[in-house]
ChimeraX commands (.cxc) that place a marker at each C-alpha (Angstrom):
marker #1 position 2.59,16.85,-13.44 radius 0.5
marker #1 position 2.77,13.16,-13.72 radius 0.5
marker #1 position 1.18,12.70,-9.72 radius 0.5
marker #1 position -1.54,14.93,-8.66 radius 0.5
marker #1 position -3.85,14.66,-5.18 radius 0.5
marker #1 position -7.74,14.37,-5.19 radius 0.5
marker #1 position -9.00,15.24,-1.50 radius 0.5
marker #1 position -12.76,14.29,-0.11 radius 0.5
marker #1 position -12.78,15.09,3.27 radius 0.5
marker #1 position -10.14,12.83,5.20 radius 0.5
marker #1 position -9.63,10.23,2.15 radius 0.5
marker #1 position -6.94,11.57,-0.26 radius 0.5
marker #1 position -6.46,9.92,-3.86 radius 0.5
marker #1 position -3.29,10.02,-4.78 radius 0.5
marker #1 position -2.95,9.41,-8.63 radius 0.5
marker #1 position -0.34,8.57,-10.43 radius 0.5
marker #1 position -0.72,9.45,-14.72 radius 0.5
marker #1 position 1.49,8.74,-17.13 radius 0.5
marker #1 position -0.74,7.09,-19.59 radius 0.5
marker #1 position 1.60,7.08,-22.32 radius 0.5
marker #1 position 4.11,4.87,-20.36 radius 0.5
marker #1 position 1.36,2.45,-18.47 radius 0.5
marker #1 position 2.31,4.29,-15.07 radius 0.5
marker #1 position 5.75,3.23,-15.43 radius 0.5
marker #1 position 8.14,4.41,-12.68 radius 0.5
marker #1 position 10.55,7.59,-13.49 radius 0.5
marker #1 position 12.61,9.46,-11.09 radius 0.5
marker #1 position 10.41,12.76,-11.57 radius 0.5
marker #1 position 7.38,10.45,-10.55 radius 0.5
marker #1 position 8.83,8.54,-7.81 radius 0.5
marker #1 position 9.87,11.55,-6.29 radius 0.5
marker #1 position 6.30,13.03,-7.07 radius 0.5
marker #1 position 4.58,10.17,-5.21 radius 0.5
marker #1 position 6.93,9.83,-2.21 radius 0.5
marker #1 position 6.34,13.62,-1.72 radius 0.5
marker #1 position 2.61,13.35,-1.79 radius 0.5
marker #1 position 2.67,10.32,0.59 radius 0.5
marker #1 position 4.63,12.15,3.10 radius 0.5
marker #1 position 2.10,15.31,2.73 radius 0.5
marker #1 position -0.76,12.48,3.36 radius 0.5
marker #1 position 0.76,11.68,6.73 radius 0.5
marker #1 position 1.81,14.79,8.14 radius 0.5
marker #1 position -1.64,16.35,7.18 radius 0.5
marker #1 position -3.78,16.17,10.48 radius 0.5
marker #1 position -7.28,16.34,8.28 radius 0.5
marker #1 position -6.12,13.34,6.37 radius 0.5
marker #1 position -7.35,9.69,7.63 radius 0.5
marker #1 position -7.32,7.27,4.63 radius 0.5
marker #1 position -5.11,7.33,1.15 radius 0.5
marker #1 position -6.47,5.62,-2.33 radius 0.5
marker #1 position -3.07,4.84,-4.52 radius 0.5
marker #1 position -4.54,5.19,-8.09 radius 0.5
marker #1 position -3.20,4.62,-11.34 radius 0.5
marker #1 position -4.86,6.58,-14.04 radius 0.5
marker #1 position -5.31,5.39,-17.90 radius 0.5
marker #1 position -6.15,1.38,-17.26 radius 0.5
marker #1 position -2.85,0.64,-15.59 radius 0.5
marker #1 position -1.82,0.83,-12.24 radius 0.5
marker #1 position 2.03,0.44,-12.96 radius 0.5
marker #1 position 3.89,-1.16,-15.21 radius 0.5
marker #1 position 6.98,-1.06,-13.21 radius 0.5
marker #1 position 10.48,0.86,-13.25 radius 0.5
marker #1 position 10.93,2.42,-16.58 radius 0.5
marker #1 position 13.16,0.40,-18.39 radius 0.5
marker #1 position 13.94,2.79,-20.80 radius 0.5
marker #1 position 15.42,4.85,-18.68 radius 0.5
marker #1 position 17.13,1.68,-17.33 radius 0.5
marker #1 position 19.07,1.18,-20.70 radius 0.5
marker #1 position 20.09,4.94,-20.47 radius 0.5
marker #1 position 22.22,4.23,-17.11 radius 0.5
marker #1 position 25.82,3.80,-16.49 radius 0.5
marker #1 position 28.26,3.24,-14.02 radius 0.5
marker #1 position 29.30,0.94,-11.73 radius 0.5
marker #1 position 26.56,1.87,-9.33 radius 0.5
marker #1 position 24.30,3.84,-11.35 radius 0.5
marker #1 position 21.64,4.54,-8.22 radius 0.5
marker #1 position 23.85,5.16,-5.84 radius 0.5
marker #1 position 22.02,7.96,-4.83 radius 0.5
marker #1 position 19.28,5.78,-3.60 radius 0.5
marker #1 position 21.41,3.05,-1.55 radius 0.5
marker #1 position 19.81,2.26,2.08 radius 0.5
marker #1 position 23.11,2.50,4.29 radius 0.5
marker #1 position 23.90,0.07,6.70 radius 0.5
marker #1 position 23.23,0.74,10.52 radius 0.5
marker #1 position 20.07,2.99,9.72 radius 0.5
marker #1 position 20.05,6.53,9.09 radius 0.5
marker #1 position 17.75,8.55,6.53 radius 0.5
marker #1 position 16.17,5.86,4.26 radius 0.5
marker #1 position 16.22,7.40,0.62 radius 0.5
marker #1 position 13.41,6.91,-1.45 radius 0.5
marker #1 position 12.95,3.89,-3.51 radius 0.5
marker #1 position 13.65,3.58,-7.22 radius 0.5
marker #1 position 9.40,3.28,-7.56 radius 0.5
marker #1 position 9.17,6.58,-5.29 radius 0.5
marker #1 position 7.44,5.24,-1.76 radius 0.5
marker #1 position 8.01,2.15,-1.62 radius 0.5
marker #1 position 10.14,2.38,1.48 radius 0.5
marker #1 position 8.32,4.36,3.44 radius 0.5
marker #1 position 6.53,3.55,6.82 radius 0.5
marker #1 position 3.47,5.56,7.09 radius 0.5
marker #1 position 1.48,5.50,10.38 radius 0.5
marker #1 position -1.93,6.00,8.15 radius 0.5
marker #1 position -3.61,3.50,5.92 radius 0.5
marker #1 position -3.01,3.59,2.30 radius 0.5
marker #1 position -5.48,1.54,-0.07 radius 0.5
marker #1 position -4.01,0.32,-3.78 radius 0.5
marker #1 position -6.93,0.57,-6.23 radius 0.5
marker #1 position -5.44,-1.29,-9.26 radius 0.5
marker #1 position -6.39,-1.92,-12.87 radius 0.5
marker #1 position -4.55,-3.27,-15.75 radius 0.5
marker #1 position -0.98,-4.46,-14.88 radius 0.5
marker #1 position 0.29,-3.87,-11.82 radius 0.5
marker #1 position 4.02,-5.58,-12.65 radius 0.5
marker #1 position 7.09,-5.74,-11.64 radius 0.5
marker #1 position 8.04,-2.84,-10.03 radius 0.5
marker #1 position 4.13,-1.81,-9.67 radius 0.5
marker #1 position 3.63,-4.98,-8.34 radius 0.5
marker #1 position 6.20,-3.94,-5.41 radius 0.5
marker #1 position 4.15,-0.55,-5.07 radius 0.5
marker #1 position 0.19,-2.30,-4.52 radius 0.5
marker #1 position 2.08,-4.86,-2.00 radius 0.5
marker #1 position 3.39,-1.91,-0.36 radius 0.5
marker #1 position 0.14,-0.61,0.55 radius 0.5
marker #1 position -2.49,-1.84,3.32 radius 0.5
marker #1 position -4.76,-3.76,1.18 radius 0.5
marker #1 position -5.66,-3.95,-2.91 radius 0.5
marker #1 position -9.30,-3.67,-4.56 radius 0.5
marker #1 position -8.20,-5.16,-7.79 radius 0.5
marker #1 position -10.81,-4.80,-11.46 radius 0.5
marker #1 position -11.20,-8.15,-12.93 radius 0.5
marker #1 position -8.74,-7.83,-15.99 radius 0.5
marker #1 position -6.50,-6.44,-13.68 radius 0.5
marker #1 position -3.11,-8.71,-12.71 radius 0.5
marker #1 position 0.32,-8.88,-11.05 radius 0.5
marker #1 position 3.67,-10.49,-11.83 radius 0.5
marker #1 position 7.20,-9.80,-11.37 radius 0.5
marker #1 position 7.56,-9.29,-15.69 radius 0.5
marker #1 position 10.98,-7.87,-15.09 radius 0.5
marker #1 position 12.03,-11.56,-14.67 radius 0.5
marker #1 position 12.47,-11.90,-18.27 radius 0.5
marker #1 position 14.81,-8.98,-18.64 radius 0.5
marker #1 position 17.45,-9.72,-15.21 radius 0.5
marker #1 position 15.96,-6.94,-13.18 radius 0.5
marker #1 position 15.80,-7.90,-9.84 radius 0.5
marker #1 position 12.75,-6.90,-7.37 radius 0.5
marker #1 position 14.35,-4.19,-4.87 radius 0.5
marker #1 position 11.23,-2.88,-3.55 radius 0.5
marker #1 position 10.11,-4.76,-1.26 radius 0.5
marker #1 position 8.54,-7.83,-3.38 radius 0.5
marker #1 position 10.86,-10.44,-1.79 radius 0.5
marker #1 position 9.75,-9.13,1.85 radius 0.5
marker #1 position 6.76,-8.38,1.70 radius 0.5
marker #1 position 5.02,-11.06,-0.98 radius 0.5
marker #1 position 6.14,-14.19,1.27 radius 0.5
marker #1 position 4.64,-12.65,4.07 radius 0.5
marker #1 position 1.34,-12.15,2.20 radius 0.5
marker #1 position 1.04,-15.64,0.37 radius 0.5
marker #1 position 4.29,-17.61,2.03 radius 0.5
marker #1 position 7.24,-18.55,1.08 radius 0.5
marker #1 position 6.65,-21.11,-1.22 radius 0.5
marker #1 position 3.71,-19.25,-3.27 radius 0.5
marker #1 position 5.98,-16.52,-3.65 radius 0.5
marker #1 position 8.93,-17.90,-4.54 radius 0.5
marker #1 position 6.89,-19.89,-6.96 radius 0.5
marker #1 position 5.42,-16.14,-8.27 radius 0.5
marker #1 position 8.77,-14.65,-8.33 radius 0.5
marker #1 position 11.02,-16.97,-10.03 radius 0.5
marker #1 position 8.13,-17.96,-13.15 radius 0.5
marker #1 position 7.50,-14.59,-13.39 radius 0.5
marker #1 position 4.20,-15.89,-15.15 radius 0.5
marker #1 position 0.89,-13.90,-14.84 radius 0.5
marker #1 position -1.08,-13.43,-11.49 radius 0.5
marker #1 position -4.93,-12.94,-12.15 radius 0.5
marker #1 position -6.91,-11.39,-9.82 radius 0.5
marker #1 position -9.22,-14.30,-9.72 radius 0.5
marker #1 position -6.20,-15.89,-8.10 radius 0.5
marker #1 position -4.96,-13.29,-6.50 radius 0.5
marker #1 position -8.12,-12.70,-4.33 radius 0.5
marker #1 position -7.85,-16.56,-3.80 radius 0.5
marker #1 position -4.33,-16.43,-2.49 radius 0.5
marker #1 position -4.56,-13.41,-0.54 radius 0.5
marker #1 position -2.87,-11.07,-2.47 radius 0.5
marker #1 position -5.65,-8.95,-3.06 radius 0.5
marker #1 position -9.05,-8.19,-1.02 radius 0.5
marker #1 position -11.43,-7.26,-3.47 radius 0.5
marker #1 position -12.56,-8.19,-6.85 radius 0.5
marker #1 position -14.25,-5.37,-8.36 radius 0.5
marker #1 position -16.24,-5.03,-12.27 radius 0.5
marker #1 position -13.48,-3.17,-14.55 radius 0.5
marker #1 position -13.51,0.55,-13.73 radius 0.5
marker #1 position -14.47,0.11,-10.34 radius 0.5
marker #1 position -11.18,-0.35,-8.45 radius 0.5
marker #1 position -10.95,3.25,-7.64 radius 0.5
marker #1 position -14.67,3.85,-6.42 radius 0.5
marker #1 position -14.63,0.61,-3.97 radius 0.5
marker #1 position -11.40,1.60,-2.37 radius 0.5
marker #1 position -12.69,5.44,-2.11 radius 0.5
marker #1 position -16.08,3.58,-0.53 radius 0.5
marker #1 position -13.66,1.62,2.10 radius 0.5
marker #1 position -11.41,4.73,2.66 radius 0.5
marker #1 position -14.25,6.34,3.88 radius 0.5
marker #1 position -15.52,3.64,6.15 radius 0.5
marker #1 position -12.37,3.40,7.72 radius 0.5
marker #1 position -11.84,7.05,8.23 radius 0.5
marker #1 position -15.07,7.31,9.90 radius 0.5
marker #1 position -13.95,5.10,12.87 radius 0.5
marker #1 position -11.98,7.09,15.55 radius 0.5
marker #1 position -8.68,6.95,14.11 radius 0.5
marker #1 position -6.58,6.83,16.88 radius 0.5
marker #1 position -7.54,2.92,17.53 radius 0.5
marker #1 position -7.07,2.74,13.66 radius 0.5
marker #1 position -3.82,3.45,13.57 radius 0.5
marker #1 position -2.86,1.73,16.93 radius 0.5
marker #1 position -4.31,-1.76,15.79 radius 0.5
marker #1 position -2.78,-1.35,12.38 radius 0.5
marker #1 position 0.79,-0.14,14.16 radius 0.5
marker #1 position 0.63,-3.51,16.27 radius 0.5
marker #1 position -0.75,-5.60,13.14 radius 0.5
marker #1 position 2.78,-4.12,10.87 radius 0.5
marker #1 position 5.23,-4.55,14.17 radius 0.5
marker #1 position 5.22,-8.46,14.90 radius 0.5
marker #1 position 6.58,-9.58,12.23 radius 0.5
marker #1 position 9.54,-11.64,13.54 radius 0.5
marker #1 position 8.39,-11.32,17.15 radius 0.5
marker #1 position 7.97,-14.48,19.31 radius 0.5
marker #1 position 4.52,-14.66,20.46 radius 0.5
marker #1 position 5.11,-13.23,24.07 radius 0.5
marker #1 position 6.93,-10.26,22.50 radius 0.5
marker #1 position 3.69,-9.44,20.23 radius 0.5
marker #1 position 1.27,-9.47,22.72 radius 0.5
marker #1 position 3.46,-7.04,25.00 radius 0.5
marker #1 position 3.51,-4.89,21.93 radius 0.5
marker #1 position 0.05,-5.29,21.48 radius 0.5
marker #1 position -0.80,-4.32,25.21 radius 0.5
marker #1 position 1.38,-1.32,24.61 radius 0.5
marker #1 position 0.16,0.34,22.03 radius 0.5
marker #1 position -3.26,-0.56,23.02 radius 0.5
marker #1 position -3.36,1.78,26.32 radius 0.5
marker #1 position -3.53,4.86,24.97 radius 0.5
marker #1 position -5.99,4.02,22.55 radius 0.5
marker #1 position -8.17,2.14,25.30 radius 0.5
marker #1 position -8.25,5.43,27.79 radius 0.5
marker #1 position -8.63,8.20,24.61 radius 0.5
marker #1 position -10.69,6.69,22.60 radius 0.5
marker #1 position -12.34,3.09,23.58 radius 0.5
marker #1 position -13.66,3.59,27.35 radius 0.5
marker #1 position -15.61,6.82,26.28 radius 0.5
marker #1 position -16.73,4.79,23.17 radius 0.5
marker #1 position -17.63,1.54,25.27 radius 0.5
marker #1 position -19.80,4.39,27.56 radius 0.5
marker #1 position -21.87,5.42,24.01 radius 0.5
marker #1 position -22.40,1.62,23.12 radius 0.5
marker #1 position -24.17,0.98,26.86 radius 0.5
marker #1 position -25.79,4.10,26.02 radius 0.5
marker #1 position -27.83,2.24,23.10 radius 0.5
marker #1 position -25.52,3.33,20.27 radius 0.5
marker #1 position -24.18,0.41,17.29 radius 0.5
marker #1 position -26.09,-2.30,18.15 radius 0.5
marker #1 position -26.49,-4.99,16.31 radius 0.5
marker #1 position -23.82,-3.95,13.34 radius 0.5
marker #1 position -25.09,-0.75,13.07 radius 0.5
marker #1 position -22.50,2.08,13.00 radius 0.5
marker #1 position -24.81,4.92,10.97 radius 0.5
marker #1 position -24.72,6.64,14.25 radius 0.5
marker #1 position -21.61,5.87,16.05 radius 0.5
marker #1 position -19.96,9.23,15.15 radius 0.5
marker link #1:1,2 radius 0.2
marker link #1:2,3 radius 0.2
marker link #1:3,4 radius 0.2
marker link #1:4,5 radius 0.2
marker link #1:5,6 radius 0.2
marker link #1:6,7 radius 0.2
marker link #1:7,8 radius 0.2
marker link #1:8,9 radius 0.2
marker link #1:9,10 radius 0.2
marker link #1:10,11 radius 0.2
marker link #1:11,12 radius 0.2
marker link #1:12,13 radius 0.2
marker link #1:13,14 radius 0.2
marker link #1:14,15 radius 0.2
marker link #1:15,16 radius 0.2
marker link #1:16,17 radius 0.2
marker link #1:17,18 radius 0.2
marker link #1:18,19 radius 0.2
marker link #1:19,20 radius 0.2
marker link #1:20,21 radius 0.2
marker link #1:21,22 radius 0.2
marker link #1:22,23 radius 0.2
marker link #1:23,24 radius 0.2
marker link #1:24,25 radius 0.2
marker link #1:25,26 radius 0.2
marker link #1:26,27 radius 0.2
marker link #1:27,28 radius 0.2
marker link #1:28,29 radius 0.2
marker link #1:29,30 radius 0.2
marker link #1:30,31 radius 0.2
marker link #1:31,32 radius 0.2
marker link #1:32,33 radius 0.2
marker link #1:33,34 radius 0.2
marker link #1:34,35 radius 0.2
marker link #1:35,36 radius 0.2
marker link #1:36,37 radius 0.2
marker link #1:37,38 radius 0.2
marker link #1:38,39 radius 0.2
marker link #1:39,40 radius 0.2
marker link #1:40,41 radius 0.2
marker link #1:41,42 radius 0.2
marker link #1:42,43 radius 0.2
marker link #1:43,44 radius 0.2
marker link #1:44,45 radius 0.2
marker link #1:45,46 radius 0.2
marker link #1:46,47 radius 0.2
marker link #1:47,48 radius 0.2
marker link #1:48,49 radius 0.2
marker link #1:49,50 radius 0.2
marker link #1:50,51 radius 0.2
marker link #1:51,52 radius 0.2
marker link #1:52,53 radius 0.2
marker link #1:53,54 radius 0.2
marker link #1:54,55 radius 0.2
marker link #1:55,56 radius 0.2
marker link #1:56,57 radius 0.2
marker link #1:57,58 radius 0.2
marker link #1:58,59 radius 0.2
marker link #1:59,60 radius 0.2
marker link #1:60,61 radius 0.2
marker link #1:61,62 radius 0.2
marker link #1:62,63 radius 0.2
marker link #1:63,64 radius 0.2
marker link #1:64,65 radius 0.2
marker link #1:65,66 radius 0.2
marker link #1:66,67 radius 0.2
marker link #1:67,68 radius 0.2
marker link #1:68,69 radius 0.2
marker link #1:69,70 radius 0.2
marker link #1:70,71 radius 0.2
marker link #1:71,72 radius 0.2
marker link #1:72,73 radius 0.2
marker link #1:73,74 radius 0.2
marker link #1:74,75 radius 0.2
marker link #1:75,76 radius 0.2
marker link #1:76,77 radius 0.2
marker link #1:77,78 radius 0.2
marker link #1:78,79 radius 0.2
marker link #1:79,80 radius 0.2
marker link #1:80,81 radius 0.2
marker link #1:81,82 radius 0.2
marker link #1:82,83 radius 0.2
marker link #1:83,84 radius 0.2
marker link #1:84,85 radius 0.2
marker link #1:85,86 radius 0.2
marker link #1:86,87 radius 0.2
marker link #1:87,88 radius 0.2
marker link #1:88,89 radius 0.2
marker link #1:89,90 radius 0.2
marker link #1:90,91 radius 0.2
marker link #1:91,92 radius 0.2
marker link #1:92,93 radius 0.2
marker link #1:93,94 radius 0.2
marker link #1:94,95 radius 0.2
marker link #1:95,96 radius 0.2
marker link #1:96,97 radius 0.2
marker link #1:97,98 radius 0.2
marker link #1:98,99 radius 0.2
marker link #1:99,100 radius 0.2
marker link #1:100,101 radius 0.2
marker link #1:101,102 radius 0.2
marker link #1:102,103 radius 0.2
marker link #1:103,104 radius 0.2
marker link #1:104,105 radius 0.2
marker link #1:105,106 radius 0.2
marker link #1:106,107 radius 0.2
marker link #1:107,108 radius 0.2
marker link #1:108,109 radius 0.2
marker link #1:109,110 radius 0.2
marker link #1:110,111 radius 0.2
marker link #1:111,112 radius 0.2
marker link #1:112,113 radius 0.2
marker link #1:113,114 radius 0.2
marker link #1:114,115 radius 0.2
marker link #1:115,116 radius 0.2
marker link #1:116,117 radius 0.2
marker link #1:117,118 radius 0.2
marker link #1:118,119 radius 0.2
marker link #1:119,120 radius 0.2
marker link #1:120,121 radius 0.2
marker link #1:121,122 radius 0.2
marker link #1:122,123 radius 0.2
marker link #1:123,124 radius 0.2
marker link #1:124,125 radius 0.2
marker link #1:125,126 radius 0.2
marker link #1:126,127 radius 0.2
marker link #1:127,128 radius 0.2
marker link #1:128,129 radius 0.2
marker link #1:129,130 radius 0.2
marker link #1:130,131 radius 0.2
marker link #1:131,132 radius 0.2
marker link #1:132,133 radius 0.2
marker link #1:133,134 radius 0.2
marker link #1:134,135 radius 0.2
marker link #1:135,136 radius 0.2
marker link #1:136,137 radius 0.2
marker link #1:137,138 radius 0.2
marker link #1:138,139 radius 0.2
marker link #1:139,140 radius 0.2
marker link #1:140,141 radius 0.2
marker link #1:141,142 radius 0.2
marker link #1:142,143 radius 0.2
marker link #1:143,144 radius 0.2
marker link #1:144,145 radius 0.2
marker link #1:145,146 radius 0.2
marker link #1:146,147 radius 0.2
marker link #1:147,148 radius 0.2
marker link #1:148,149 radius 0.2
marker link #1:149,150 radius 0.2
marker link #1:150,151 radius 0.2
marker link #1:151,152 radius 0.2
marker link #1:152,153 radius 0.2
marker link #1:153,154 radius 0.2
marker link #1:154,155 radius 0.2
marker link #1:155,156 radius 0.2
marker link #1:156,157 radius 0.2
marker link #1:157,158 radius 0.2
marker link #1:158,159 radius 0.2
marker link #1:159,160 radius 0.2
marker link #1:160,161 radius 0.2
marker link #1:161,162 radius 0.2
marker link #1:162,163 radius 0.2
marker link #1:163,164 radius 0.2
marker link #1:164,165 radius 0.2
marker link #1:165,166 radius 0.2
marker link #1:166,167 radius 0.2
marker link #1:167,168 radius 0.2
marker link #1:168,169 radius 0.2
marker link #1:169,170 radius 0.2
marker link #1:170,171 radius 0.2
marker link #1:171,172 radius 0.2
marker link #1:172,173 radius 0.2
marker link #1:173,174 radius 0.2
marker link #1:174,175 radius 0.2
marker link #1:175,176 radius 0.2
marker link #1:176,177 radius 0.2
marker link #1:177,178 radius 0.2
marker link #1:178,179 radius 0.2
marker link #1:179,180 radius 0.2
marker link #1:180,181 radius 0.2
marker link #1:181,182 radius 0.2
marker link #1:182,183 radius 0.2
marker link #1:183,184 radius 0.2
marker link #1:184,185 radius 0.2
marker link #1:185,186 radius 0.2
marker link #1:186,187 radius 0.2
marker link #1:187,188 radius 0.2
marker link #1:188,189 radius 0.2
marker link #1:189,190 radius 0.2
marker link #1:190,191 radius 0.2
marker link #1:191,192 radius 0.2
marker link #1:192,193 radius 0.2
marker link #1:193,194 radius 0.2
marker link #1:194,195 radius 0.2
marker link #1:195,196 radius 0.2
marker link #1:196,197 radius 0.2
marker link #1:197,198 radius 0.2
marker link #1:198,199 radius 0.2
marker link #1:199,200 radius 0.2
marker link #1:200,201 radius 0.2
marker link #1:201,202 radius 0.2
marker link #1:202,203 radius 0.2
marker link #1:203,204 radius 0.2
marker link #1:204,205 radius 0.2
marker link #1:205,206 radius 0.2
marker link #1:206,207 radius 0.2
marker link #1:207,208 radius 0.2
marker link #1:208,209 radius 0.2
marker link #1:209,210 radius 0.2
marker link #1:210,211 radius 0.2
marker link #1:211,212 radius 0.2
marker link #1:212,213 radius 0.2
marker link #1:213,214 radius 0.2
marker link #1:214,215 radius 0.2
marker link #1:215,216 radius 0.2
marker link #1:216,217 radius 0.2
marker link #1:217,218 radius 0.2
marker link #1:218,219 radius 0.2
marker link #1:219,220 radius 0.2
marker link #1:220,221 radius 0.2
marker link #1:221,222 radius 0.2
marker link #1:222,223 radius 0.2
marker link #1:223,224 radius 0.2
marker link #1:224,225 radius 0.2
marker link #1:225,226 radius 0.2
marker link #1:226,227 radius 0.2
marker link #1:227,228 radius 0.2
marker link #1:228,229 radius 0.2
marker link #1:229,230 radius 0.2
marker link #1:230,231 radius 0.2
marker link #1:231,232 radius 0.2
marker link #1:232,233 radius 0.2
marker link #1:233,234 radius 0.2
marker link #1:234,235 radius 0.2
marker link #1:235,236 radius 0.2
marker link #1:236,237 radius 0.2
marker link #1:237,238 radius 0.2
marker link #1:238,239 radius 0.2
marker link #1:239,240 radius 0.2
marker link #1:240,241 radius 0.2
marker link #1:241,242 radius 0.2
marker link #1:242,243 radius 0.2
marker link #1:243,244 radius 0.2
marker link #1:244,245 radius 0.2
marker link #1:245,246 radius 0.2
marker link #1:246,247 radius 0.2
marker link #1:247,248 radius 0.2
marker link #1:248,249 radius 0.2
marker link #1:249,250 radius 0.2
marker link #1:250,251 radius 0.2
marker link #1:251,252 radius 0.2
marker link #1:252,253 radius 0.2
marker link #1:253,254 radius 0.2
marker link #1:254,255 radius 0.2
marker link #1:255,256 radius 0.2
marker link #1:256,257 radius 0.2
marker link #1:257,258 radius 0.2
marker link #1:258,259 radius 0.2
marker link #1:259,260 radius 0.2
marker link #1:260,261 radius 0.2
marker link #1:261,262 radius 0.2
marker link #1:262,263 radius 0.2
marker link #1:263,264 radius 0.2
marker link #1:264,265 radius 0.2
marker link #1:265,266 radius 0.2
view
């Protein structure tokens, strides 16, 4: 099996190893990952997810091999996104197209290109190693990015950055990466996947109902005027305020997390 799930407690890793190939993307994989995604957010005992590449790559992107072996006028029709909604079929790089309502953390060494670039901008946030870098690679060979790179890198960097990224197709280092906002963390090579693990846990340790809220309300105003975000702010807030914050706001008066610490909020 070329995707395999390592489970501590509520943080799952989900791992993705096909050495051989630099984690490039095959159908048996894709379908691999978007199946152990959708297990991660169905499963009540899971909180936080680590995407992992194993080997010293993250992804090298769509498999072009298998690319040259296509044919037909359409030749992945049978992952086409219909107009007007309906089920969304899985992306060509597996779970790409996917909106989880649970974290997901991309711990990435090596290249993370093209196509693998689409998959670490897919996820929350990226803990990148210092050799490790992005860059839409496929430029060079007339393969477009189709998932998700044109939406969601100008909304990470802007428009012009990533337009600028895109159409060079040049080399994205994490140094500048971290600088542009593309990735969170600069970690010593071979320590992408223990940082991320480290923050998984952090995050699953907070009551995860106003985890998920926040993050649902961060993700849903895009596009929104600013009256319209706050209203869906408000609104997804509720819930979360009576389950989880007024009982939690009762423990702080109580003496509990001051001053930064949370060793004891649980």
């Amino acid at each position: 099996m070329s995707v395999r799930i390592e489970k501590t407690g509520p943080v799952w890793t989900v791992i993705h190893s096909r050495p051989q190939a630099r984690n490039a993307m095959d159908p048996e994989s894709a379908d691999a990952l978007q199946s152990a995604f959708l297990e991660f957010d169905r499963d009540e005992r899971a909180s936080v997810a680590v995407f992992w590449g194993e080997g010293g790559a993250f992804c090298a992107g769509w498999d072009l091999k298998l690319a040259a072996s296509l044919e037909g006028e359409n030749p992945l029709a049978e992952l086409d996104m219909k107009e007007g909604g309906g089920e969304v079929p899985r992306g060509p790089m597996g779970p790409s197209r996917l909106e989880l309502s649970k974290p997901v953390i991309a711990a990435v060494a090596g290249p993370a290109v093209a196509g693998g670039m689409e998959l670490a901008l897919w996820c929350d946030f990226r803990v990148m190693e210092e050799s490790a870098y992005f860059g839409v690679y496929c430029r060079r060979w007339g393969v477009p990015l189709i998932d998700g790179g044109t939406v969601r890198l100008p909304r990470l960097v802007g428009q012009g950055r990533a337009l600028e990224i895109i159409l060079t197709g040049r080399k994205v280092p994490s140094e500048e990466a971290a600088r542009i906002g593309l990735c969170e963390y600069v970690v010593a090579d071979g320590g992408a996947r223990q940082k991320a693990e480290e923050l998984a846990h952090q995050i699953a340790e907070f009551p995860q109902l106003c985890v998920r809220t926040d993050r649902r309300s961060v993700l849903g105003q895009h596009g929104l005027a600013v009256r319209e975000a706050l209203e869906l702010e408000w609104k997804n807030g509720q819930q979360a305020l009576a389950e989880n914050g007024l009982e939690g706001a009762a423990r702080f008066a109580d003496g509990l997390g001051r001053h930064g610490d949370f060793s004891k909020i649980r």
